[in-house]
C-alpha positions in Angstrom: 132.9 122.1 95.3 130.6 124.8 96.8 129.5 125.7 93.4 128.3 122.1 92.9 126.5 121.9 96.7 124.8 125.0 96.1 123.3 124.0 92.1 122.5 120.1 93.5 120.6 121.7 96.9 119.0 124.0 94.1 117.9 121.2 92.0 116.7 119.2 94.5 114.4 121.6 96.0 112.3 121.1 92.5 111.8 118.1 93.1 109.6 116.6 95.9 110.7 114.7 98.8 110.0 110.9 99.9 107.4 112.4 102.6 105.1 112.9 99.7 105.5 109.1 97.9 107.1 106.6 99.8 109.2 105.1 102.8 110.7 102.3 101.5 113.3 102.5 99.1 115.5 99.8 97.7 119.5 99.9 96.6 121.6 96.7 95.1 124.7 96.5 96.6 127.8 94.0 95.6 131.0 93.6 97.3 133.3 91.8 94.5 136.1 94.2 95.1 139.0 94.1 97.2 138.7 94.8 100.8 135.1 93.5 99.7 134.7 91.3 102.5 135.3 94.0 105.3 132.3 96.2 103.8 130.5 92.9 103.6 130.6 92.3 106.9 130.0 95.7 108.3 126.4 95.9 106.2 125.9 92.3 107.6 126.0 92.8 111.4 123.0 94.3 113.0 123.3 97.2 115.0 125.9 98.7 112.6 125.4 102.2 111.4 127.2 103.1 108.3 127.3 106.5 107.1 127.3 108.1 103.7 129.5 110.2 102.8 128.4 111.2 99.7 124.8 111.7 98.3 123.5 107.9 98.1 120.8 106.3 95.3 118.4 104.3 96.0 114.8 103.5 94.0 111.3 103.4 94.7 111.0 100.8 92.1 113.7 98.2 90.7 116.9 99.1 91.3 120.2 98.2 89.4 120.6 95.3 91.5 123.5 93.3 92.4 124.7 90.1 95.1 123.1 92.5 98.3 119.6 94.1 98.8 119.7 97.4 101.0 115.9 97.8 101.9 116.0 101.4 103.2 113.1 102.7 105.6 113.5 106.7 105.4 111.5 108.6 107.4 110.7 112.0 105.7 113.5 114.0 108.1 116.1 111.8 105.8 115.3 114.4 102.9 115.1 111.9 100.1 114.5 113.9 96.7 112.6 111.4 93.7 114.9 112.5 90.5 113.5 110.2 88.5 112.3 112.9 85.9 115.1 113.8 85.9 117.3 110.9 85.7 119.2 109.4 82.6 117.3 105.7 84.0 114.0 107.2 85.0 112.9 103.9 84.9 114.5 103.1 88.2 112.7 105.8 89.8 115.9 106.7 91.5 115.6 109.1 94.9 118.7 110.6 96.2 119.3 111.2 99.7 121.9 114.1 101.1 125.4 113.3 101.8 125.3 112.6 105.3 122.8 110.3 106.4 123.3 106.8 108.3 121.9 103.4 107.4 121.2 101.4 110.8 120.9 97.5 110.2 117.9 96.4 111.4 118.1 92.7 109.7 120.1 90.2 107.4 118.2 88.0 106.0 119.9 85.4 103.6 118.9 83.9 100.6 117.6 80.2 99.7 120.8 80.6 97.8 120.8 79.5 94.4 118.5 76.8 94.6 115.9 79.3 94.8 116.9 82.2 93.0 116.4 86.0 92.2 118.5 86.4 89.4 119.7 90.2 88.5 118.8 92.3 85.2 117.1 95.1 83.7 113.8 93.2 86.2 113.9 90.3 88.0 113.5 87.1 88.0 112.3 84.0 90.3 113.9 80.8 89.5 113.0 77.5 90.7 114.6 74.8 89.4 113.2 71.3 89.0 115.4 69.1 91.5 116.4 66.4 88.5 118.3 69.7 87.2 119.9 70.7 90.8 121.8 67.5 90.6 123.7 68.5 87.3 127.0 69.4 87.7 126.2 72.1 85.3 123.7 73.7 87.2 125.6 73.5 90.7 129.0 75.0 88.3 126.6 78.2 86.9 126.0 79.4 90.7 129.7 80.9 90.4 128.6 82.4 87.2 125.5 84.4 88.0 124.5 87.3 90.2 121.7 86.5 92.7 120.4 87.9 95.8 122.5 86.1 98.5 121.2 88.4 101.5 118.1 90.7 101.7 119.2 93.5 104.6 117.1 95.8 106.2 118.1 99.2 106.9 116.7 102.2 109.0 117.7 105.6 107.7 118.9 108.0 110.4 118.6 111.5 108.7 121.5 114.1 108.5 122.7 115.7 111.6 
């Protein structure tokens, strides 16, 4: 396990850190597991901080995105690396921050659910739907079906002790 610490720390240190590019970052979360609901509800109370215990993703661009949207303001002492060069999906300009850090929920904010949607992919998309078509009982059966954002949440990143 050293060995890998030592050759990531290594690799990151060619790469530059979120000081020189950006502050907000973005990270799709879901939580269609079991014990789902618990981390659901820990990344939906503000105040909570939840640490990372591993090194933790997140983009500068799109993200893979999922049913949750972690909006991460790092300051640069969070030591964000961009590995997008780097990355087998440099496309998602991935940055990767050291195991470590904390996310402190600043704000939830929930979805027009899926009335007003943004539907998940390779990019995203904005769906508003006629209201003649919200009244099919196709349309309100496909909201079980589909991936949407249901909750926007805000995060501020507390660096690494």
């Amino acid at each position: 396990m050293a060995l890998f610490e030592n050759s990531l720390k290594s690799d990151l240190a060619k790469h530059p850190t979120n000081e020189k590019y950006s502050r907000l970052f973005f990270r799709g979360i879901g939580f269609d597991y079991p014990e789902g609901a618990k981390d659901e509800a820990l990344y939906s109370t503000v105040g909570n901080e939840i640490e990372q215990e591993n090194y933790a993703g997140a983009s500068v661009g799109l993200p893979f995105l999922n049913t949750h949207l972690l909006i991460l303001d790092a300051p640069a002492a969070a030591w964000g690396h961009w590995i997008a060069p780097s990355s087998a999906l440099p496309h998602e300009g991935e940055v990767l921050f050291p195991s470590g850090i904390k996310f402190r929920i600043a704000d939830v904010v929930k979805s027009n659910g899926f009335k007003r949607a943004h539907f998940m992919g390779s990019f995203l998309i904005d769906i508003i739907p006629p209201p003649f078509l919200e009244k099919k009982p196709e349309f309100i059966a496909a909201e079980a079906n589909y991936k949407y954002i249901k909750k926007y949440i805000y995060t501020a990143v507390i660096p690494a002790a």
